[in-house]
C-alpha positions as CSV (number, residue, x, y, z in Angstrom):
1,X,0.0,0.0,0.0
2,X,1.1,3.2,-1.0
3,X,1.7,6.0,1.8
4,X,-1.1,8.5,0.0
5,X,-3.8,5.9,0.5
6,X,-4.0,6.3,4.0
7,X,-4.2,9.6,3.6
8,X,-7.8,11.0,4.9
9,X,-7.0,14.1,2.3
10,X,-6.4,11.7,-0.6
11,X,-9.2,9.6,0.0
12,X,-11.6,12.7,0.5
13,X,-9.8,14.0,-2.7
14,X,-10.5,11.0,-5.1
15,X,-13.8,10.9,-4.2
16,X,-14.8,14.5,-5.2
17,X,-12.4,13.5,-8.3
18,X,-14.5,10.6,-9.3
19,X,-18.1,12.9,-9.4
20,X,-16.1,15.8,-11.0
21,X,-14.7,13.3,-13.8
22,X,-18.6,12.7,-14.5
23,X,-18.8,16.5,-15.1
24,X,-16.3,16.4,-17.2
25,X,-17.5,12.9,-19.4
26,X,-21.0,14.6,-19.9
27,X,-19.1,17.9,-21.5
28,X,-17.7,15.5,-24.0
29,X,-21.0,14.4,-25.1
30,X,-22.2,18.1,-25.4
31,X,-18.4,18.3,-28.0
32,X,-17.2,20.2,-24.8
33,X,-14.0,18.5,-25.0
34,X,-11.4,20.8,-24.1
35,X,-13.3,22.6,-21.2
36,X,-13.8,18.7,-20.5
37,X,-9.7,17.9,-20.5
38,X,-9.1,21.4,-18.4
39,X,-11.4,20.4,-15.5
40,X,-10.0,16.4,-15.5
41,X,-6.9,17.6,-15.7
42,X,-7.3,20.0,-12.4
43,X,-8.9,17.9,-10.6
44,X,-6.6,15.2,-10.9
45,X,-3.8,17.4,-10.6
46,X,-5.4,17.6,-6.3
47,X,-4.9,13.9,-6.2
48,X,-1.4,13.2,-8.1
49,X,-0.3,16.0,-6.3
50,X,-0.7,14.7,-3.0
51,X,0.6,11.5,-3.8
52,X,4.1,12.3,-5.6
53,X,4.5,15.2,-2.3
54,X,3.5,11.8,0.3
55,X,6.5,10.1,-1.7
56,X,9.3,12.4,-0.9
57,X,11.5,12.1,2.5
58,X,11.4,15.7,3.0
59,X,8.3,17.7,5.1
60,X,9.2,20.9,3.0
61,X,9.4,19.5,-0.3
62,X,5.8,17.1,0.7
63,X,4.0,20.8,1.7
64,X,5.1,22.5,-1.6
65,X,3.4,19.9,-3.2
66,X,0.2,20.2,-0.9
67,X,0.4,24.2,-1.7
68,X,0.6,22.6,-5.7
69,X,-2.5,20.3,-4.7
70,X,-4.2,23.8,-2.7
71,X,-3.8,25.4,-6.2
72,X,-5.6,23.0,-8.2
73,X,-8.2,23.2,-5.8
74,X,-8.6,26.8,-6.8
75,X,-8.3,26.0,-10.6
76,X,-11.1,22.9,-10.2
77,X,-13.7,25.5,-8.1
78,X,-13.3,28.1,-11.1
79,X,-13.9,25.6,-13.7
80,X,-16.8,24.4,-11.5
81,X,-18.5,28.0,-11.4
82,X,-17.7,28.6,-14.9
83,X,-19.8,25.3,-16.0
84,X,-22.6,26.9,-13.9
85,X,-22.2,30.1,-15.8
86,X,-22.3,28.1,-19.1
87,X,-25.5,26.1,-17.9
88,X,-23.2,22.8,-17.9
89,X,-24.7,22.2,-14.3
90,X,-27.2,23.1,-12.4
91,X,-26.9,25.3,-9.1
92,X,-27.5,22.3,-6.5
93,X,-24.2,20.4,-8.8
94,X,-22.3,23.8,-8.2
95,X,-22.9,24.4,-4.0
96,X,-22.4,20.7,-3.8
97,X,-18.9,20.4,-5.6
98,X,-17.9,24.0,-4.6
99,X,-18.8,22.6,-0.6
100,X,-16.5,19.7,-1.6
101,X,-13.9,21.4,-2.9
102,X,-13.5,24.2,0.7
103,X,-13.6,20.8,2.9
104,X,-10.7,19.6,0.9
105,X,-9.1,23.4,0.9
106,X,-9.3,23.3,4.3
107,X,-7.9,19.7,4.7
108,X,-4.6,20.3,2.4
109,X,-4.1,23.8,4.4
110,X,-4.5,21.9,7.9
111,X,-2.5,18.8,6.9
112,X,0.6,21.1,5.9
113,X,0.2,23.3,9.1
114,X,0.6,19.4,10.7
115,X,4.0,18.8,9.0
């Protein structure tokens, strides 16, 4: 077993990445397909980042990838709001990712703070 996958912030993480990647394979169908890549590839950028920082030896180089992982956070809640804005999802979809995506904000920032 890898280190990551005991991780409470991965395994909150890869959840929210799984309903996101729906998001993303219904854009497809609509030919959204880049807007579709951009928000898989944001989202999964919260996961892979906490799993290559959980490989390193070194507290300061695992935080900087938390802070990369806290980023794509950001990226991943924009992308959300802007598939609102498009009409790509409905409100109820948008508080309930956006929700999601703070709790797992506020894990990365309280996990790094624990370092």
């Amino acid at each position: 077993m890898f280190r990551f996958e005991n991780l409470d912030i991965w395994k909150r993480s890869i959840e929210v990445t799984d309903q996101i990647f729906d998001i993303a394979d219904s854009l497809e169908d609509r030919r959204k397909y880049k807007f579709a890549e951009q928000l898989r590839g944001a989202v999964l950028s919260i996961t892979n980042n906490i799993a290559e920082g959980s490989g390193s030896n070194s507290k300061r180089e695992f935080r900087q990838f938390l802070n990369y992982s806290h980023r794509s956070v950001s990226e991943t809640a924009n992308m959300i709001i802007l598939c609102l804005r498009r009409k790509y999802i409905d409100e109820r979809t948008n508080r309930q990712h956006l929700n999601q995506l703070e709790e797992i904000s506020k894990m990365i920032t309280g996990f790094s703070k624990s370092l």
